[in-house]
C-alpha positions in Angstrom: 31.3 -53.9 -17.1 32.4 -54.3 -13.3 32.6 -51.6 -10.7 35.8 -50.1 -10.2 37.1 -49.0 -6.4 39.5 -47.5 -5.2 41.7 -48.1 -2.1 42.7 -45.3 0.6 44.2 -44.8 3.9 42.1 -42.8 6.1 39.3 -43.2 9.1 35.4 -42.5 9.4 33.9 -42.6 6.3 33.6 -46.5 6.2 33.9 -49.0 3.6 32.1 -49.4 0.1 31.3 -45.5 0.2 28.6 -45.2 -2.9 30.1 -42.1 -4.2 31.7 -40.7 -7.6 32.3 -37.2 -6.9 32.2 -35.4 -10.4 35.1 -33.7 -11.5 32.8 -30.2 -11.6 32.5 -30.3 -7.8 35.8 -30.5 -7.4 36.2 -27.0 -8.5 38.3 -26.9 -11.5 41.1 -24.3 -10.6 44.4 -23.3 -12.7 47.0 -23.4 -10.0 49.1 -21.1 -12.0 46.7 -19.4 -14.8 50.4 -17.5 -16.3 50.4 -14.2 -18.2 50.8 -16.1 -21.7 49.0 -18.8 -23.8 52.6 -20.8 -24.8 53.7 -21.0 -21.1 50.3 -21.8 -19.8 49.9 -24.8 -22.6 53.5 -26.0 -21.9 52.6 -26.2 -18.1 49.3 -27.7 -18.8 49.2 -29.5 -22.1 51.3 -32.6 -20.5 51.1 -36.5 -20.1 47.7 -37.4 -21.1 46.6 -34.3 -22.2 49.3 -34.8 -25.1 47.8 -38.2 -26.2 44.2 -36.7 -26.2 45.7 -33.8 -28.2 47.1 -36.2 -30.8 44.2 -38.1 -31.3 41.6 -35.6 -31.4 43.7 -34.0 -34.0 43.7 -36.6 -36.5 39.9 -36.4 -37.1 39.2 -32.5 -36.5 39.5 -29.7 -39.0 39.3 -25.7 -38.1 36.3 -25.3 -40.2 34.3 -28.0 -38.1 31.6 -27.3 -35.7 33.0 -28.7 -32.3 31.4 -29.4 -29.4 33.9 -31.2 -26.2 30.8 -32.9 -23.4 32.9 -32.7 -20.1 35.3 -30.1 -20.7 36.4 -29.6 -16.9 39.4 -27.2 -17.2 39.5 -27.3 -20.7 43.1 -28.1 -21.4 42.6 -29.9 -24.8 40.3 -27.3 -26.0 42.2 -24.4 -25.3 45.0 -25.9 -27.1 42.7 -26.5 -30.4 41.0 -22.8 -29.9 44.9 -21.0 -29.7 45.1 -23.1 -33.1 42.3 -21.3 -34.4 39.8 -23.9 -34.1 36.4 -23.3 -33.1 35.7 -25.5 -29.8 32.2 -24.6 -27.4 33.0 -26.7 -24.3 30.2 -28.0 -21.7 30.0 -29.4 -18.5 27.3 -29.8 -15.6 28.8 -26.7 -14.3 31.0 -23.7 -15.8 34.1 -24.2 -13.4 36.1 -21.5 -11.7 38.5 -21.2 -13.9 36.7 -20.4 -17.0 37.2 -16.2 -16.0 40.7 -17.3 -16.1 40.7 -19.1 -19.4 38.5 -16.1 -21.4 41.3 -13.6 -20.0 43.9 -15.7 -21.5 42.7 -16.7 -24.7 39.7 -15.0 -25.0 35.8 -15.4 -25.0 34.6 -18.9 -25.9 31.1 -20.6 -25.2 30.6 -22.5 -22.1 27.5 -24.5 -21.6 26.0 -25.5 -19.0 23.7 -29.4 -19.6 23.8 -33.0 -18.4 24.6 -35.7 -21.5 22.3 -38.2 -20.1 19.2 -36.3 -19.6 19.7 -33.0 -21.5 19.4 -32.9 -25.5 22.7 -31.7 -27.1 21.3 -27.9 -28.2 22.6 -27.9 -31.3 24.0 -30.2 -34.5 27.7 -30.2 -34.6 30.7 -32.0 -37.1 32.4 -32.9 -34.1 31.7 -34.2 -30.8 34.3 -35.1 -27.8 34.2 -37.0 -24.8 37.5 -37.7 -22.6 38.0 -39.1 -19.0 34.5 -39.3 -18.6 32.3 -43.0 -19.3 34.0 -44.6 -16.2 30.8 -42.5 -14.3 28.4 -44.2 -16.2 26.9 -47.2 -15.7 25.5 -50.1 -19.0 22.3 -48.5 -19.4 24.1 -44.9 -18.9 26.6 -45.2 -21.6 23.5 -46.4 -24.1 21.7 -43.1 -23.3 24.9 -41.3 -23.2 25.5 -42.7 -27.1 22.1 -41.9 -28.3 22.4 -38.3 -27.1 25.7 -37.6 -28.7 24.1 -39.4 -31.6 21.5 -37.5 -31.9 23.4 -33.9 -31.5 25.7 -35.0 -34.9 25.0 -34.1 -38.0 24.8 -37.0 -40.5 28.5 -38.8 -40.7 29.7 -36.5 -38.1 32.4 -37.9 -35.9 32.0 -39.0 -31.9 35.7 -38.9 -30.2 35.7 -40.7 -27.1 38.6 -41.6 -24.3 37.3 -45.0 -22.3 38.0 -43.1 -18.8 40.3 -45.5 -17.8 42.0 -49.3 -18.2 39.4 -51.9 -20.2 37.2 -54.2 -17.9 40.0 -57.2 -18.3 41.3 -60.1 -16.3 44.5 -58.0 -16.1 43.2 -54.8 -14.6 41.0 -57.1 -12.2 44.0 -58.6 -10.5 46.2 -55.4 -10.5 43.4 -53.2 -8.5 41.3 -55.6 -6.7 44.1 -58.1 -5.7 47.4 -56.1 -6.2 46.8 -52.8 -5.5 43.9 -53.9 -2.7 47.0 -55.8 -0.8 49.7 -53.1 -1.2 47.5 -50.5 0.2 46.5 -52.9 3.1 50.0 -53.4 4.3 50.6 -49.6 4.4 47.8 -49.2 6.3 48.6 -51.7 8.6 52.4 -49.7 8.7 50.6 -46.0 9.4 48.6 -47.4 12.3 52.5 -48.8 13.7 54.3 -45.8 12.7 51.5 -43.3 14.8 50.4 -45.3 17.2 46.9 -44.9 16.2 44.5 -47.3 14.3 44.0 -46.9 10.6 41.7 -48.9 8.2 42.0 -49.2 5.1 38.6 -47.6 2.8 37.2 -49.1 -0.5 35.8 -46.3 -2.3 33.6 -46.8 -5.4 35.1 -44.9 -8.7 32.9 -45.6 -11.0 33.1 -48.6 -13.6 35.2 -50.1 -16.1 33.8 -50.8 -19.8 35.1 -53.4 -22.4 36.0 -52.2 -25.6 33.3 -54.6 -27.0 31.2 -52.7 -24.5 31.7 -49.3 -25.9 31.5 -50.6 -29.0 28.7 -52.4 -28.8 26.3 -49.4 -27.2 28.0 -46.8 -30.0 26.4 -49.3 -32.6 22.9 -49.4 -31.1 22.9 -45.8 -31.5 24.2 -45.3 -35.2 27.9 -44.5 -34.4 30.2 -47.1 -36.5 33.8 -47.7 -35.1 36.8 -46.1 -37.2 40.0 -45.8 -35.1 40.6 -47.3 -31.9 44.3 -46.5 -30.2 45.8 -47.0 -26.9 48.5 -45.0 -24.9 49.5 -44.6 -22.0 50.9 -48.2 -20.1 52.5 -47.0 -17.1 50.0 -45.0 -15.0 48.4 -48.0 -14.1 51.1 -49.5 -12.6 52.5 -45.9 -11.3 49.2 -46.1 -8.8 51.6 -48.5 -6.6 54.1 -46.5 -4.5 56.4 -49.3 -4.4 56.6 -49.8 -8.4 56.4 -46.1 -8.9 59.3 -45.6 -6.6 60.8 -48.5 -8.7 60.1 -47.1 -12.4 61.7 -43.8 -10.8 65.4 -45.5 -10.0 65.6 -48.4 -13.1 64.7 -47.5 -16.8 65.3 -51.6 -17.2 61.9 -51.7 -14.7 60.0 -49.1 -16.8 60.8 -50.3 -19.8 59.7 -53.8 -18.8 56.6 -52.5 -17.4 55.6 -50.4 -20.1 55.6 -53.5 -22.3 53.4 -55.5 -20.1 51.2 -52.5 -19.6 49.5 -52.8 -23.1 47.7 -55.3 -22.1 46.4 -52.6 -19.4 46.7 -49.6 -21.3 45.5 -46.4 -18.9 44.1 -44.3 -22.3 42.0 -46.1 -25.3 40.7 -44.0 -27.4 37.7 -44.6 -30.3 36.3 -42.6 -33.2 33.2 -43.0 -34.3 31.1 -42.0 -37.4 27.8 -41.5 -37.5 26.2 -43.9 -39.8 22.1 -42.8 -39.6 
């Protein structure tokens, strides 16, 4: 595990900021909520939301109890619900935009609990987390296990995303070194450009986990390993304007990248059955 920052342009909030603002208190609002369930999925149900959707669907059926732990918007689950499965999200908070969701597709239950310190109230077949263990820390993601654990029923299935690229020497250099310099020159090239000076902040994100990791603290807590996939190889490299802009004008330069970017693959995702 290794703490994962981030690199910005701004001014006034200083450096090494301790801070992972969750994605609850960012207020989760549809920008476009639409009058229909098919439009709103098309507009919503895209890039990773699609690989999520795939894997998830391999291991669910529509007579399994399902509960998703950090729901946020509830994309994925709204696309399983309009199927006909039967999903109750959670979060720390019910967002904004669950009014909009129930109008839409109709009531569905919304709770309101924290994984790490709040039992999980009831026993379900099912259990989901996605883009959501890069906020937890060693000692976090154990407790986080044993909870889910402990709210599935015997050989019930956990379905986790790893919120993020593995903890790797490849992901080190790219945002530490890589990432770290590009976003140093263009602040350097802001100040120029306005006149006015700029420094460059290093924001903490959260952490990255290796797959061992995860694996590893699943297995303390009863949960045995039985699918692990990646997708996803470009968004990594897409968080650098100048090989975004690059991927955007060559398919040669994507294509390249998205074969190097396996070995940073922005989504892994692991199934796990519970074994006690």
């Amino acid at each position: 595990m290794k703490k994962w920052f981030t690199y910005h342009i701004g001014a006034g909030r200083g450096n090494n900021q301790p801070l992972v603002q969750h994605a609850w208190q960012k207020g989760y609002r549809y920008t476009r909520p639409y009058t229909d369930r098919e439009t709103f999925l098309k507009a919503y149900l895209t890039g990773h939301y699609i690989f999520w959707d795939n894997f998830i669907r391999q291991y669910t059926e529509k007579s399994s109890a399902i509960l998703s732990i950090g729901s946020g918007a509830c994309v994925n689950e709204l696309a399983l619900f309009n199927d006909g499965y039967v999903v109750t999200c959670s979060d720390l908070k019910q967002p904004p935009c669950y009014k909009d969701a129930v109008e839409l597709f109709g009531p569905f239950d919304y709770l309101e609990f924290d994984a790490l310190t709040d039992a999980i109230p009831a026993h379900y077949d099912i259990i989901f987390g996605l883009g959501l263990i890069y906020v937890f820390d060693t000692d976090q993601l154990t407790q986080f296990f044993s909870n889910v654990s402990a709210g599935l029923e015997s050989g019930g299935i956990f379905i986790l995303d790893g919120g993020g690229p593995e903890d790797n020497i490849f992901s080190f250099c790219w945002s530490d070194y890589f990432l770290r310099a590009e976003r140093y020159a263009m602040t350097i090239r802001k100040s120029v450009r306005t006149m006015s000076w700029r420094k460059m902040e290093k924001v903490f994100h959260g952490y990255r986990h290796k797959n061992k990791e995860v694996i590893s603290a699943a297995n303390k807590c009863g949960l045995q390993l039985i699918g692990l996939e990646t997708f996803d190889y470009l968004t990594e490299f897409h968080r650098s304007g100048a090989i975004r802009w690059l991927t955007n004008r060559s398919v040669v330069t994507k294509s390249v990248l998205s074969y190097f970017g396996r070995r940073n693959p922005y989504i892994r995702m692991f199934a796990f059955r519970k074994t006690q």
